[in-house]
C-alpha positions as CSV (number, residue, x, y, z in Angstrom):
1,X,-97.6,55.8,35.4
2,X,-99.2,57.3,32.4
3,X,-100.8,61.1,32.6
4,X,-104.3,61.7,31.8
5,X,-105.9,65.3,31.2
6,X,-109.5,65.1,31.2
7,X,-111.3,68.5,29.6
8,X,-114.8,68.9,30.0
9,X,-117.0,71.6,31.7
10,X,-119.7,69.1,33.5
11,X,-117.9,68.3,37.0
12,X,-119.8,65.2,37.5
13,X,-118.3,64.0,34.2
14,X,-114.7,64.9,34.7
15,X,-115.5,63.4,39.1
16,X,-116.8,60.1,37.4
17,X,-113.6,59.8,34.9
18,X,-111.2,60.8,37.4
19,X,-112.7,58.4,40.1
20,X,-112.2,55.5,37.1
21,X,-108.8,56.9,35.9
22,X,-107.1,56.0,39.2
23,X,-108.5,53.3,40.5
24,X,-107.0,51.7,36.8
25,X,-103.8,53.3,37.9
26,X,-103.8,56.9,35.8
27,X,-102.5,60.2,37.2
28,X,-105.0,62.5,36.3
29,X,-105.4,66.3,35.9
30,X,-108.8,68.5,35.0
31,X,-110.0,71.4,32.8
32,X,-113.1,72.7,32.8
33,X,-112.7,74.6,29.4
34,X,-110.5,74.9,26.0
35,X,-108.3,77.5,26.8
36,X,-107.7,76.1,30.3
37,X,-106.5,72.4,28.6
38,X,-104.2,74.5,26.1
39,X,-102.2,76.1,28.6
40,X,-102.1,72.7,30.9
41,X,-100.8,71.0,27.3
42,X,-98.3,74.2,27.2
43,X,-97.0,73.0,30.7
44,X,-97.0,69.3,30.8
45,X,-96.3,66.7,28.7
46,X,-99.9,64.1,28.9
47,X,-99.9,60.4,27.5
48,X,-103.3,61.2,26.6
49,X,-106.2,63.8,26.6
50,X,-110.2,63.4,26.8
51,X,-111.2,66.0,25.4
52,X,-115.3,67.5,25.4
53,X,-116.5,69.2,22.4
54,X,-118.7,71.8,23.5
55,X,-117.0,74.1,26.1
56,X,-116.7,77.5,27.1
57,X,-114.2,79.8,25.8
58,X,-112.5,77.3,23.2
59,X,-114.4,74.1,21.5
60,X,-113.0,70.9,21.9
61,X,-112.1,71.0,18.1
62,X,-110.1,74.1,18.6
63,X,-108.9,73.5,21.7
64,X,-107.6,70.0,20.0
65,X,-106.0,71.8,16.9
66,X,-103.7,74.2,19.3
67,X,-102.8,70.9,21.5
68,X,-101.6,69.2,18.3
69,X,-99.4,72.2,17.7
70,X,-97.5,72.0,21.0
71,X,-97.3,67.8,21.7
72,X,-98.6,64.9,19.5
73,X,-100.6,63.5,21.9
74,X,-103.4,61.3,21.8
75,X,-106.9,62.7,21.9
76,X,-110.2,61.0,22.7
77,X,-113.2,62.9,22.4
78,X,-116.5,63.2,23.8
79,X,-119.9,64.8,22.7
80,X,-123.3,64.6,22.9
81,X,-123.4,64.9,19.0
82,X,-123.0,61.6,17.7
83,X,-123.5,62.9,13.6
84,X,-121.1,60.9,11.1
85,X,-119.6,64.5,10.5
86,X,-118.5,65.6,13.7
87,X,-116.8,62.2,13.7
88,X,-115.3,62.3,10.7
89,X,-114.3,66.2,11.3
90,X,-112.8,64.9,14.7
91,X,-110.6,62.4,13.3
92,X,-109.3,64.9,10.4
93,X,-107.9,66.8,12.9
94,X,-106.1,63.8,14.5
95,X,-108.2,62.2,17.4
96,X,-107.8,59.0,18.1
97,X,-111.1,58.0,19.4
98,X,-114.5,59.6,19.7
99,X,-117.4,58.3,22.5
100,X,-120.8,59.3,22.4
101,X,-122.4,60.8,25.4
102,X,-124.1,58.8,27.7
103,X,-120.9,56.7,28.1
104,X,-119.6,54.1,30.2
105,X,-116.8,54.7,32.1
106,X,-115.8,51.1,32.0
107,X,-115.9,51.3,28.1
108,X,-113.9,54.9,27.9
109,X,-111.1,53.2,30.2
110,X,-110.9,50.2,27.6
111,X,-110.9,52.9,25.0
112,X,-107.7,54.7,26.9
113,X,-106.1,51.4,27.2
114,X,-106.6,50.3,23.6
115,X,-105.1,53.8,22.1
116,X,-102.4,54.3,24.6
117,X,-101.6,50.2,23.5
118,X,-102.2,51.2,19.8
119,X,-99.6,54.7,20.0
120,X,-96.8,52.7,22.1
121,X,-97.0,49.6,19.6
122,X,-96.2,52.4,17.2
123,X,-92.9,53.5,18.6
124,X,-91.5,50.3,19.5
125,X,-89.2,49.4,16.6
126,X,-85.9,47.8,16.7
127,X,-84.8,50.5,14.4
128,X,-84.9,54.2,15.3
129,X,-84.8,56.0,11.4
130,X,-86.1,54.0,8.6
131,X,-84.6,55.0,5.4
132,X,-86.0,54.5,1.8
133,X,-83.9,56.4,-0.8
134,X,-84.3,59.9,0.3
135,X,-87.4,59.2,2.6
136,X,-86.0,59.2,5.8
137,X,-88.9,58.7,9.0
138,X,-87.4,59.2,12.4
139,X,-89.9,56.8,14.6
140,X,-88.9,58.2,18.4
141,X,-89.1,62.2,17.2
142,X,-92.3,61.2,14.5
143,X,-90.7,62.8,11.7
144,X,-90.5,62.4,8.0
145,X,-88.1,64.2,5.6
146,X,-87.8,64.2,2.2
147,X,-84.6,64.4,0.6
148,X,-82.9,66.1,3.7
149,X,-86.2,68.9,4.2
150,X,-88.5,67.7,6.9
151,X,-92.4,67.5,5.9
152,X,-95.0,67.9,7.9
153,X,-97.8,65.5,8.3
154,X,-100.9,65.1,11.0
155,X,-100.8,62.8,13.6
156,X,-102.9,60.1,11.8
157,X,-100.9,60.5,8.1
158,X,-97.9,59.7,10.3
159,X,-99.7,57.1,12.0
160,X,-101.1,55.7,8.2
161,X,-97.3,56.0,7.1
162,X,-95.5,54.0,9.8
163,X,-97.7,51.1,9.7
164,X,-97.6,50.4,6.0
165,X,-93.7,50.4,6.2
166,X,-94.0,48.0,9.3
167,X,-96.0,46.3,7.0
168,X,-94.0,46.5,4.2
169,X,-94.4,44.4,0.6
170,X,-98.0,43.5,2.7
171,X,-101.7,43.7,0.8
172,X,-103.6,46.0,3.2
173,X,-107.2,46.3,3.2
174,X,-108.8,49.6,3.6
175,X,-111.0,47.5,6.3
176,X,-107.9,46.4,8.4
177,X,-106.1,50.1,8.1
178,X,-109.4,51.9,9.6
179,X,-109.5,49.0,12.2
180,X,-105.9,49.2,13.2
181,X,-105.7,53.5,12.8
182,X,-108.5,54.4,13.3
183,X,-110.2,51.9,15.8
184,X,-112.3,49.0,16.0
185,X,-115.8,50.9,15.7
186,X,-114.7,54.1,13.5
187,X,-118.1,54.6,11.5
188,X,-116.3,56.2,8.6
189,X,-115.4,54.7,5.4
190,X,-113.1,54.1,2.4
191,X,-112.7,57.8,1.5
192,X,-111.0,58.3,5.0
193,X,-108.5,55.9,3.9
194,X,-108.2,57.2,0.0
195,X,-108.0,60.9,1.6
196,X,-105.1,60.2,3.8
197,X,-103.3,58.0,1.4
198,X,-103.7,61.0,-1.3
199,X,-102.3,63.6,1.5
200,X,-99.5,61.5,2.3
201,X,-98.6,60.8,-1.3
202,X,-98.4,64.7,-2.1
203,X,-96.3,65.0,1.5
204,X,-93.6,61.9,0.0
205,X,-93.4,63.8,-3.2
206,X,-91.1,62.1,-5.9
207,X,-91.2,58.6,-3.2
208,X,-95.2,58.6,-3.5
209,X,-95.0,55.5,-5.5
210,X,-93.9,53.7,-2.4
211,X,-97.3,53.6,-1.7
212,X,-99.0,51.2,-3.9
213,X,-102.6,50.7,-5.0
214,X,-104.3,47.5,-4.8
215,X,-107.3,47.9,-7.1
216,X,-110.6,46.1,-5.0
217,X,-108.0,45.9,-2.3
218,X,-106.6,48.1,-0.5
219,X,-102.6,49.8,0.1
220,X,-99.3,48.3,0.6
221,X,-96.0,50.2,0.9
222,X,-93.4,48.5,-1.9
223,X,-89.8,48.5,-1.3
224,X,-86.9,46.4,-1.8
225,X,-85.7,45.0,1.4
């Protein structure tokens, strides 16, 4: 049974998603504030987190960066803002989904379904470290190390990485990636992608060339086999 925390400081929001969560079959715990979800994330390990933006004590986007630091664990927020740049701010920090309030509670459980599908795919892999010369990504721990010294990257660089090299030697559009990373209806654009890619380039270091350009394309991640 998957374990939901669901962070916001409007009971009748966190009733409604609760009341949905487990009648689809989630166990579910609440936080009415930031700090409150930090410490929960300190003491638990959650399969995902809905997490408010505007709350007492800490902000959802604070509140999400000290998460982050303790489990990778995906986040879906909500707001009332629904401004390109609280989006795009959301996702640099690693989200996985963002829903506009007034919601439907329907839609947000398709939403959880659809991520907590999207991470899993993710980790299933009939190998558990990929090698490439001295890149070396662990996929069950959701590490990378460059000749022998581990790097660090954000949950969505990681995410980036490990689905070009499941899709190794394969033309990627920047359309697909954004669909398949970032989700069906991400507003943002090709300068998501183009940041990340550059990010994780400086991360690989001298095995940045793995990552390929396609000019009017897109990426693909080039290796022998």
């Amino acid at each position: 049974m998957y374990k939901l925390l669901i962070v916001d400081d409007e009971p009748k929001i966190r009733e409604v998603i609760k009341e949905y969560a487990e009648f689809n079959g989630y166990e579910v715990d609440e936080a009415d504030n930031g700090m409150t979800a930090v410490g929960l994330c300190k003491l638990n390990k959650y399969d995902l987190v809905i997490l408010d933006i505007m709350m007492p004590k800490l902000d959802g986007y604070s509140a999400c960066k000290e998460i982050k630091k303790n489990q990778d664990v995906p986040i879906i927020m909500l707001s009332a803002r629904g401004e390109e740049y609280d989006k795009l701010f959301g996702f640099e920090l690693g989200i996985d989904d963002y829903i506009v309030k007034p919601f439907s509670p329907k839609e947000l459980m398709a939403r959880i379904n659809a991520v907590l599908t999207r991470r899993n795919a993710g980790k299933q892999d009939t190998s558990d470290v990929l090698k490439f010369g001295g890149l070396e990504i662990n996929i069950p721990a959701r590490t990378v190390s460059v000749d022998g010294v581990r790097t660090e990257l954000t949950p969505k660089e990681y995410d980036l990485l490990f689905y070009l090299i499941k899709n190794k030697n394969i033309a990627l559009s920047r359309e697909k990636l954004l669909s398949d990373i970032w989700g069906f209806d991400f507003l943002g654009d090709d300068r998501t992608i183009d940041t990340h890619i550059k990010n994780l380039r400086n991360n690989l270091g001298p095995y940045r060339d793995y990552i390929v350009t396609l000019r009017g394309v897109g990426y693909k991640f080039e290796c022998e086999d």
